[in-house]
Every structure is written in structure tokens, then in C-alpha cells.
C-alpha positions as a Python dict, from the first residue, in 0.01 Angstrom:
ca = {
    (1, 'X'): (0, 0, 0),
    (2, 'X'): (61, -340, -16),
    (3, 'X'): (145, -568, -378),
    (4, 'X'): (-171, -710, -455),
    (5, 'X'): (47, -1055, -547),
    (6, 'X'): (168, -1078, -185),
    (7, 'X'): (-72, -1280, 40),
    (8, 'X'): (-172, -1146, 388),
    (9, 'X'): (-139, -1349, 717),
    (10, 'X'): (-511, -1426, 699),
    (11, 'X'): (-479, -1588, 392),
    (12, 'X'): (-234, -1732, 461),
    (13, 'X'): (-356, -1901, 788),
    (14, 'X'): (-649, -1968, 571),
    (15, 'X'): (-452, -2149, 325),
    (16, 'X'): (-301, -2322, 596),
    (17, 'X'): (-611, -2444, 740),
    (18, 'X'): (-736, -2586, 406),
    (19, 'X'): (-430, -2789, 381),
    (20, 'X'): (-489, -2915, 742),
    (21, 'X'): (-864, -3034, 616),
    (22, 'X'): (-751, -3177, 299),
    (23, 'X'): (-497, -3376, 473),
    (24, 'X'): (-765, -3514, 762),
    (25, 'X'): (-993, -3552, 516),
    (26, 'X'): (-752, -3779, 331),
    (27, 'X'): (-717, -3927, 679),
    (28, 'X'): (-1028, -4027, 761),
    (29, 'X'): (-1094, -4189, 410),
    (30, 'X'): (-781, -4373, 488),
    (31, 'X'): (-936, -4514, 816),
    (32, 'X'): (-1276, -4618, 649),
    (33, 'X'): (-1076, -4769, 440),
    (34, 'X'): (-912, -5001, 704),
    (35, 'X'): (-1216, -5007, 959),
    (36, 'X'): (-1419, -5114, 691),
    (37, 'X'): (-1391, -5460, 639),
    (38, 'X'): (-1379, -5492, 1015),
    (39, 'X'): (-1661, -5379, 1067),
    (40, 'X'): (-1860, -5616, 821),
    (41, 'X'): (-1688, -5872, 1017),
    (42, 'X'): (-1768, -5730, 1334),
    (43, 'X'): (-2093, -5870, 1533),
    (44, 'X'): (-2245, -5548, 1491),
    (45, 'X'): (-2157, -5615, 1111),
    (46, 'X'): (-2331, -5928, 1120),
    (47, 'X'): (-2636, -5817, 1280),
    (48, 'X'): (-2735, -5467, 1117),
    (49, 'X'): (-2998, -5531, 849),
    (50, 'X'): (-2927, -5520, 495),
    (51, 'X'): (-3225, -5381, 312),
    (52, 'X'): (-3000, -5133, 148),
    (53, 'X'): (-2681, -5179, 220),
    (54, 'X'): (-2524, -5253, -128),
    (55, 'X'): (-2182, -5332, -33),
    (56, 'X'): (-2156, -5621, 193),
    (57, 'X'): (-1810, -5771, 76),
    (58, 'X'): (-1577, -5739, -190),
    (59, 'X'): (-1712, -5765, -535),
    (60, 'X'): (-1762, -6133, -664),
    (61, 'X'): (-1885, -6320, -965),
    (62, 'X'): (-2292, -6376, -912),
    (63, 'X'): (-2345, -6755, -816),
    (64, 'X'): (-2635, -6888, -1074),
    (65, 'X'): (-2860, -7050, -784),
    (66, 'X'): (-3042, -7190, -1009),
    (67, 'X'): (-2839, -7377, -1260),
    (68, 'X'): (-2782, -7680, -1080),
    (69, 'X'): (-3145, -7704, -1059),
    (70, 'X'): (-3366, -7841, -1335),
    (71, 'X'): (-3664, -7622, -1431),
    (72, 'X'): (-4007, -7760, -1379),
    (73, 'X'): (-4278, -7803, -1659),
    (74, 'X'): (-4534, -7544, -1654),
    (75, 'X'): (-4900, -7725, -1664),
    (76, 'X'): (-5035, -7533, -2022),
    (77, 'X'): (-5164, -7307, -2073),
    (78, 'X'): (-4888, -7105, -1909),
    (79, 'X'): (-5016, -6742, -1776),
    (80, 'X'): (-4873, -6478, -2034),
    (81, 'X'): (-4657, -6264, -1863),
    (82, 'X'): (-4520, -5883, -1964),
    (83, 'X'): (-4234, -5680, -1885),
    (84, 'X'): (-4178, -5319, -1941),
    (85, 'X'): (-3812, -5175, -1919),
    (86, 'X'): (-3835, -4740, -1913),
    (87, 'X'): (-3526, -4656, -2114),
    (88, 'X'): (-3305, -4348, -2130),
    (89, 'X'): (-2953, -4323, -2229),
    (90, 'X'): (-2837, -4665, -1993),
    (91, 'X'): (-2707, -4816, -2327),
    (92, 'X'): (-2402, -4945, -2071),
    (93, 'X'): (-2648, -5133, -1810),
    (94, 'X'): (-2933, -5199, -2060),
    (95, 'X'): (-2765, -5460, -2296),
    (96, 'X'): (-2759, -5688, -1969),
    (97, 'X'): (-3083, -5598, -1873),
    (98, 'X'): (-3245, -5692, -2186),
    (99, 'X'): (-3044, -6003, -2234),
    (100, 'X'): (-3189, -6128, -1885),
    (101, 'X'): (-3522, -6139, -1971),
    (102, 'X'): (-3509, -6254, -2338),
    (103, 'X'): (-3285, -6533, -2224),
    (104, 'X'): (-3537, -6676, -1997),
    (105, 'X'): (-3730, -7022, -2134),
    (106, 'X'): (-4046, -6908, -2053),
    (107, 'X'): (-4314, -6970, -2360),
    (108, 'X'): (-4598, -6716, -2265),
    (109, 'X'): (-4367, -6414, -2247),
    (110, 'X'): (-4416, -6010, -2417),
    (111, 'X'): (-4117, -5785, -2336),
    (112, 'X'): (-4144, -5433, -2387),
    (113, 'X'): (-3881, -5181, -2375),
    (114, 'X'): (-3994, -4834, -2371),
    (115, 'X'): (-3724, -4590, -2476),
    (116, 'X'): (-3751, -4197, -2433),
    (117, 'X'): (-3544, -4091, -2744),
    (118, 'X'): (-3220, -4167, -2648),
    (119, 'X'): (-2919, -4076, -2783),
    (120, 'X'): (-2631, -4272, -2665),
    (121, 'X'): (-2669, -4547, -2906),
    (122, 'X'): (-2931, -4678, -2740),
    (123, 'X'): (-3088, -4784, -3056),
    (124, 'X'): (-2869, -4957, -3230),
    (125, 'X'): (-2763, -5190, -2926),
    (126, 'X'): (-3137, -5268, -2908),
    (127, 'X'): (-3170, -5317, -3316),
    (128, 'X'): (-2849, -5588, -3248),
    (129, 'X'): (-3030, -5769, -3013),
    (130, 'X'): (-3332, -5774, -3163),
    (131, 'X'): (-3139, -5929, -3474),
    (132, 'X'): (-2985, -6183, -3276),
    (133, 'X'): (-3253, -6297, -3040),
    (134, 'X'): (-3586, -6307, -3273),
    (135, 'X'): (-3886, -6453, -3023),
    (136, 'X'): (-4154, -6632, -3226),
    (137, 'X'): (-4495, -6591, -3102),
    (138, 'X'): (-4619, -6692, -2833),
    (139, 'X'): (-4314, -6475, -2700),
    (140, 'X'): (-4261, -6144, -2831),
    (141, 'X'): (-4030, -5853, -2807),
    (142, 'X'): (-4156, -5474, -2843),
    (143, 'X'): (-3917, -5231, -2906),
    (144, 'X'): (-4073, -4900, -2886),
    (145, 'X'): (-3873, -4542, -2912),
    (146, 'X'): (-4065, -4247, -2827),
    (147, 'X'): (-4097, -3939, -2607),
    (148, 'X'): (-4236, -3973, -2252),
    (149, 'X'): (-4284, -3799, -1929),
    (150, 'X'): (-4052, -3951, -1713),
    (151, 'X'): (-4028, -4310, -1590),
    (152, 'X'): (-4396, -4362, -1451),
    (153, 'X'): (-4553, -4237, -1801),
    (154, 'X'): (-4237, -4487, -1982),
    (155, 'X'): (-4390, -4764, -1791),
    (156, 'X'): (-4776, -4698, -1865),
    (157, 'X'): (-4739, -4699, -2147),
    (158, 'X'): (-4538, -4988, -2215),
    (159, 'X'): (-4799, -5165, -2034),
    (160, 'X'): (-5090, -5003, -2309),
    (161, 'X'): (-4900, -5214, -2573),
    (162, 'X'): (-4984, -5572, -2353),
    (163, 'X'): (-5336, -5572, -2300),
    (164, 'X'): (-5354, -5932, -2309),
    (165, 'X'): (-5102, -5982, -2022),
    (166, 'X'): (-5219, -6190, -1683),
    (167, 'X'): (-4920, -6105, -1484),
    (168, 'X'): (-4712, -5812, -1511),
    (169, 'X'): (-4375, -5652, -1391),
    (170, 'X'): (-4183, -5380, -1459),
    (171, 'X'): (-3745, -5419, -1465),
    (172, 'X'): (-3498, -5112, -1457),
    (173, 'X'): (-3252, -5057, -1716),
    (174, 'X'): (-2991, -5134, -1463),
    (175, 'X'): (-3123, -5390, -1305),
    (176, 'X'): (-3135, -5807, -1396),
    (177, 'X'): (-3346, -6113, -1422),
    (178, 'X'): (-3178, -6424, -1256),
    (179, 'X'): (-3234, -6755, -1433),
    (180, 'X'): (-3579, -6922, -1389),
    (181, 'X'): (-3720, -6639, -1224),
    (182, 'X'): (-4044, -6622, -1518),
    (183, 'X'): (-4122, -6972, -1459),
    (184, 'X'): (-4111, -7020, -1087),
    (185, 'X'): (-4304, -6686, -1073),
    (186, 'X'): (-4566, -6804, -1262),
    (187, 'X'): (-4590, -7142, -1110),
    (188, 'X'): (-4602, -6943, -747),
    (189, 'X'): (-4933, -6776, -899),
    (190, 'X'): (-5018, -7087, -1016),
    (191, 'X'): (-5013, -7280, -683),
    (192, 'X'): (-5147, -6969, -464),
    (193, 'X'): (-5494, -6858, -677),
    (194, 'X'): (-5559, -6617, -398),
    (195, 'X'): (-5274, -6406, -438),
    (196, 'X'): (-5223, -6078, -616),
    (197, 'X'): (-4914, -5965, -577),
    (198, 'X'): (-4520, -6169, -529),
    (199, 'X'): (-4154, -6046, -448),
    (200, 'X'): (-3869, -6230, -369),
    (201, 'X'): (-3481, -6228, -245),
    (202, 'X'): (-3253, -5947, -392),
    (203, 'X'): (-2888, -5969, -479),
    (204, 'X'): (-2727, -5666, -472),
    (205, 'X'): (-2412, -5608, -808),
    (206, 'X'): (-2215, -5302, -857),
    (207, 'X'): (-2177, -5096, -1218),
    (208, 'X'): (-1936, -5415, -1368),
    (209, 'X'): (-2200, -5680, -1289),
    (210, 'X'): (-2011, -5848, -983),
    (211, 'X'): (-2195, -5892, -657),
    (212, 'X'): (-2148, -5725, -343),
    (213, 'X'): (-2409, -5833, -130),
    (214, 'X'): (-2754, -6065, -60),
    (215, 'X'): (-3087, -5935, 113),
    (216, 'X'): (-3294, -6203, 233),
    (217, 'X'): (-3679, -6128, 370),
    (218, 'X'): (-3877, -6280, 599),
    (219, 'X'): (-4222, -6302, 498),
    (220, 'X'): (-4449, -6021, 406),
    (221, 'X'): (-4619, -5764, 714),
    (222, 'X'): (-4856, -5527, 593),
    (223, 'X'): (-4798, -5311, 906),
    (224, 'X'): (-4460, -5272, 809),
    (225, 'X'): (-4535, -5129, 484),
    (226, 'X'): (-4710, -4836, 566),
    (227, 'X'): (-4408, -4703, 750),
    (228, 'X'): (-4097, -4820, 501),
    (229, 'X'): (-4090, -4986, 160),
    (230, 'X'): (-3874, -5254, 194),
    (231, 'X'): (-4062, -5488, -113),
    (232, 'X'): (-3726, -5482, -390),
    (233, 'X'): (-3913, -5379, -682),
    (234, 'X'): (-3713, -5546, -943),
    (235, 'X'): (-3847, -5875, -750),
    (236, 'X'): (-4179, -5800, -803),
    (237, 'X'): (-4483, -5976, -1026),
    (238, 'X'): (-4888, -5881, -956),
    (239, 'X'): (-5168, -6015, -1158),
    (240, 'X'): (-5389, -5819, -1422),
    (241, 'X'): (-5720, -5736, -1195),
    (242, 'X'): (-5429, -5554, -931),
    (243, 'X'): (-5348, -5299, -1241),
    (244, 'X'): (-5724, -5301, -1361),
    (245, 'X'): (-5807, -5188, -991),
    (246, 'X'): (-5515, -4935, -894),
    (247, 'X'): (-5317, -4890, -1219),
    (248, 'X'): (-5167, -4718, -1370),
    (249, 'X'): (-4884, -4586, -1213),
    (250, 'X'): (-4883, -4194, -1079),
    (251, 'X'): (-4663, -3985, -1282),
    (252, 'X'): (-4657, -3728, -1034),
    (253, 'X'): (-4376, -3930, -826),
    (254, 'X'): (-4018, -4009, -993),
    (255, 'X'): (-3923, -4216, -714),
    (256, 'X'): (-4187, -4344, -514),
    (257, 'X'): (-4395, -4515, -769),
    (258, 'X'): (-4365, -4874, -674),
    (259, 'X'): (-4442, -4778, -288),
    (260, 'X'): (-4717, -4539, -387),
    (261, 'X'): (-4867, -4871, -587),
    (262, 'X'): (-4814, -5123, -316),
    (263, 'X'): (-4970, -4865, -56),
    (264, 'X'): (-5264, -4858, -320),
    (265, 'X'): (-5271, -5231, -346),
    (266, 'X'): (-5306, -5256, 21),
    (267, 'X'): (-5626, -5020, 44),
    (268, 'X'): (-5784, -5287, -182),
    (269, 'X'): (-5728, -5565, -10),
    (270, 'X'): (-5514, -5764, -224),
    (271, 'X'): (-5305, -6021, -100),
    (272, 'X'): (-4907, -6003, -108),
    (273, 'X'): (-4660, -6291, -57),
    (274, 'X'): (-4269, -6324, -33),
    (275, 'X'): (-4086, -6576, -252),
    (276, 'X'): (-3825, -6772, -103),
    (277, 'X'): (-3612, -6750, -345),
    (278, 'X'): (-3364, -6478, -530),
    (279, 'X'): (-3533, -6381, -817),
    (280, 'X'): (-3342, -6031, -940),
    (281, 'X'): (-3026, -5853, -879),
    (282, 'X'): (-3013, -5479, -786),
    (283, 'X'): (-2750, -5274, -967),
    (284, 'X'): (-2644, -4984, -763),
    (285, 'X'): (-2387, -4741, -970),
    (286, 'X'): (-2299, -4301, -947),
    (287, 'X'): (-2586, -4233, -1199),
    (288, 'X'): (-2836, -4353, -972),
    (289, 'X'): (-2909, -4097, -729),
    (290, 'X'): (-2769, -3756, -674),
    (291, 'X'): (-2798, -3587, -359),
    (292, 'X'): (-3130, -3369, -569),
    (293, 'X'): (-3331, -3748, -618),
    (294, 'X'): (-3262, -3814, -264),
    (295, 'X'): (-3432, -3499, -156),
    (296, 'X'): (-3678, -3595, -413),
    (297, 'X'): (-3728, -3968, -294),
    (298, 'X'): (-3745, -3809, 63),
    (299, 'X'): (-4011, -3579, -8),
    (300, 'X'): (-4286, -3828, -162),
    (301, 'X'): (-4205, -4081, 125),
    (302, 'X'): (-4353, -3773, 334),
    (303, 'X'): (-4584, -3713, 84),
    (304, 'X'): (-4719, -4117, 120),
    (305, 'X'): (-4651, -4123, 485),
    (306, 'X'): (-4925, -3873, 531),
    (307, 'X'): (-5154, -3975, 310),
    (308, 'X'): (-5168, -4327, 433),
    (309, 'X'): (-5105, -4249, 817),
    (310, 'X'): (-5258, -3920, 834),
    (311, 'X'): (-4982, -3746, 943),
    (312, 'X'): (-4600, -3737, 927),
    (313, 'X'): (-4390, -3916, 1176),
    (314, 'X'): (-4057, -3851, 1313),
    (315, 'X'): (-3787, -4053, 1214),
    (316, 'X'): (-3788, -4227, 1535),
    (317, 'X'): (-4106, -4315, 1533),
    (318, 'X'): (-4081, -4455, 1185),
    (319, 'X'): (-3730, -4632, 1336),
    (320, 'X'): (-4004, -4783, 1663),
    (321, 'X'): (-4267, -4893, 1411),
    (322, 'X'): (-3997, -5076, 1178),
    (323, 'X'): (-3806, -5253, 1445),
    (324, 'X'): (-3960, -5581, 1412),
    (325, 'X'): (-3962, -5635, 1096),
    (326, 'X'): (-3563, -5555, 1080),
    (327, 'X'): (-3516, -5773, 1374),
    (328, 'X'): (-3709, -6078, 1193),
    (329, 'X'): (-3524, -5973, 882),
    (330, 'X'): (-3175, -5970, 1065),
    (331, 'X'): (-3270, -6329, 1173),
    (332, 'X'): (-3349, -6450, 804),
    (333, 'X'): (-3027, -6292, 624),
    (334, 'X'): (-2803, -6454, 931),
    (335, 'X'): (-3012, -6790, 913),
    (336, 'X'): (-2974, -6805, 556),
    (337, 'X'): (-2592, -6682, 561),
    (338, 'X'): (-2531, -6963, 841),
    (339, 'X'): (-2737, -7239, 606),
    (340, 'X'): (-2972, -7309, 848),
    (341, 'X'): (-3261, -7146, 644),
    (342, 'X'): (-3301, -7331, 298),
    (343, 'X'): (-3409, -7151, 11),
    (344, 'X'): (-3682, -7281, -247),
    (345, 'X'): (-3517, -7290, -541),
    (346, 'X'): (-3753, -7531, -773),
    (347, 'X'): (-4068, -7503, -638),
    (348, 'X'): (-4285, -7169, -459),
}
């Protein structure tokens, strides 16, 4: 009988083997590594749409757009406008956040962060802020701590607390305002009476703030919405009588909720419109979403798929029905990236 201490040859071919797959592993990481940047500079680089893709270059300081550019005066009364922020334990993003929206000049502004009992100090970063950044009516700040159901409920009923609000919006803890984006929102709704519902440009930043990538739209296609949400929902503003009509949000999706309320929007008829202009940065980190929220997010994009088409398609059907709207987007982002497509940056 052998000594249980001495390995047989199949483990030790085994062992061998997982050496061998650790060290192509290593390999291949090494040669993403150096293909990588080649490949953003590639053609095929150039021309793949960028809807998601986060990382577009090496990490850079963001570029205000806007503070070359005086703000315009808002004809009074200005619309009142409210944000909710769902908080839970993103005391490291949410200090930004926070600071983005308070910091804007607009005068008809209530900000509501809606905080699920956390307990990573959470609460005192928001008591500091408060302290230091007091908003006199007719702009407010709500702080409110309490238990909730999950991001959907968070954001309902930060909304409950603002019934006096004409346009609304809702802003991750992660995510951030850019500078101007309150007023030049509000003068878009201003200038177009007939619209519900507005989006803009999206700058993508990483977990220290810097950016690594742009995503520029062309405009809006309400075919191309029932088949992919491509709307960045930190960009997005509607008006009241779109959340008296389809609100609130549905707390039985975690990470479909802006699609499933854009898809409701739709049914009603109200009108969207694309901004040309950035308006809010997307900040992509590891806590966002685990291989489990992916399945998640992949199941309720079936779910709405069926409800709103009737049935479920295959991914390359989805990938046929989506194709011109990518190709028209590809043509904005390389436009814009060439400066041959000027972006409004004072005016909607």
C-alpha cells in the first residue's frame, strides 16, 4: 500500500496540467494586454459602437464642456425640478454624486436622497454636506434614511416627498451631474412644450472619477427601443403628467426599471427627444454587477421583450432589428470624435 503523502502519476499529470493553464492563462491576459490598445486604434476600433463600452482609452481627467460657456437666464418662473438618489452603503461614490447636483445654479431645484439604512457611514458624510451646502428655499435638500424594498421602492418613494415637482429624474449613487445640465434641461422643456420625456450624451468614468470613454446618440427611434435600451438613464428628465400616467416605477424589476418605464411611456404616446449635449457621466466600478445581476438584468429584458413584442427573439434577430440604429450611432460618435458634428452646448 502506497504512503498516502506520495502523489500518484495522475495527480501528478494533473498538477502538471494546472500549471500549463495557469501559465496560458497568464498568457493570454498578457496579449489583451498588448492587443488592446491596438485594437481601439484599429478601424474596426473606430467603428464598433460604444453604447456600453466603458473603456475607450486610458483614464483621463473629465473635460468641463461647459465651463467655457456662460449659462443662459432662465425666463421665471423656472419649472421646479426633483431628483431622487436610492442609497445603500456607496458612501465612496455618493459624496460626488451628491455634490453634483447640489452644486448646480439652478433656483427651482428639490433633491432627495433616499437611503436604505446604511451602515458604512453613509450618514454622517450626508449630515457634512448637508452642513456645508444649506439650500434656501426655493431649492431644497431632503435627506431621508429609512428601510426600503430595493431600488425601485427607494426611488418611489423619494418621489412621494416632491409632489410639487414639474420635471423629474432619478441619479445613481455612482453616477454624476455635469455642469449646467438642470438649466439647459429645463430650458429644452421650455422651448419644446410638446415633449415628455429628454436624454442626452453620456461620458463614461471609472471608480476614481477619471474618464475612459464618450457615447454620443443620434436622435431618438422608437422602433429601436422596443428591441434594446440604449436611452443612458442617468441622462434622463420627463415631465410630471409622464409619472401621473405610468408611474411609479415597478418594484418587481431590480434592473430593468428605467426600460420597463420608457417601454410604458411609449404605449402612451408620449413624445421623447435626444439632447445634443453631455449631460451625465456613467460610473462603471466591480460593485456594479456580478455575474448573478447579469443573469438578473438578462432575464427581465426577456421578460419586457415579450411583453412588448409578444414573443422572445433570438439574439440575432434582436442584433437585425438594432443594426440601424448602431450604424447611425457609429456615424454620430465618429462625426463628433472627428469635429465635424458640433455639440449644443448653450442652447437645446
Amino acid at each position: 500500500m502506497r504512503d498516502i503523502d506520495t502523489p500518484t502519476d495522475t495527480e501528478s499529470e494533473n498538477a502538471m496540467l494546472r500549471r500549463r493553464i495557469t501559465a496560458l492563462e497568464h498568457d493570454v491576459q498578457n496579449l489583451r494586454a498588448m492587443m488592446t490598445p491596438l485594437l481601439r486604434s484599429s478601424w474596426r476600433g473606430k467603428w464598433s459602437p460604444k453604447l456600453f463600452q466603458w473603456v475607450q482609452y486610458e483614464p483621463r481627467d473629465v473635460v468641463e464642456l461647459t465651463a467655457a460657456v456662460p449659462e443662459m437666464p432662465l425666463p421665471p418662473p423656472a419649472p421646479r425640478i426633483a431628483i431622487v438618489t436610492p442609497s445603500y452603503n456607496y458612501a465612496e461614490f455618493l459624496g460626488k454624486t451628491v455634490m453634483s447636483v447640489v452644486t448646480q445654479s439652478y433656483p427651482h431645484l428639490t433633491y432627495v436622497v433616499q437611503d436604505n439604512n446604511s451602515t458604512d457611514g453613509t450618514a454622517e458624510l450626508l449630515s457634512h454636506i448637508a452642513g456645508r451646502n444649506s439650500m434656501q428655499e426655493p431649492r431644497r435638500l431632503i435627506l431621508r434614511t429609512e428601510g426600503d424594498r430595493g431600488q425601485a421602492d427607494a426611488i418611489n418613494r423619494g418621489f412621494a416627498a416632491v409632489p410639487d415637482a414639474e420635471i423629474m429624474a432619478y441619479l445613481n449613487a455612482d453616477d454624476i451631474l455635469l455642469p449646467g445640465t438642470l438649466a439647459y434641461v429645463a430650458r429644452a422643456f421650455l422651448k419644446y412644450p410638446e415633449v415628455d420625456v429628454v436624454y442626452g450624451h453620456r461620458i463614461f468614468i471609472d471608480s476614481d472619477g477619471m474618464e475612459t470613454g464618450r457615447c454620443v446618440l443620434p436622435n431618438h427611434d422608437r422602433s429601436t427601443i422596443m428591441w434594446m435600451d440604449y436611452i443612458p438613464q442617468e441622462t434622463m428628465f420627463w415631465r410630471r403628467r409622464v409619472w401621473n400616467r405610468v408611474g411609479p416605477f415597478d418594484e418587481s424589476f431590480r434592473f430593468a426599471i428605467d426600460w420597463d418605464f420608457i417601454l410604458r411611456a411609449h404605449e402612451e404616446g408620449f413624445r421623447f427627444r435626444r439632447l445634443p449635449r453631455f449631460l451625465a457621466c456613467f460610473r462603471w466600478h466591480d460593485r456594479q454587477k456580478t455575474s448573478a445581476m447579469r443573469k438578473v438584468g438578462a432575464d427581465e429584458q426577456k421578460r419586457l421583450r415579450q411583453r412588448h413584442l409578444g414573443y422572445d427573439p433570438t439574439g440575432k434577430a434582436i442584433g437585425r432589428k438594432i443594426k440601424r440604429y448602431l450604424r447611425r450611432h457609429v456615424l454620430f460618435h465618429r462625426l463628433y470624435k472627428l469635429r465635424l458634428l458640433g455639440l449644443d452646448r448653450d442652447q437645446a
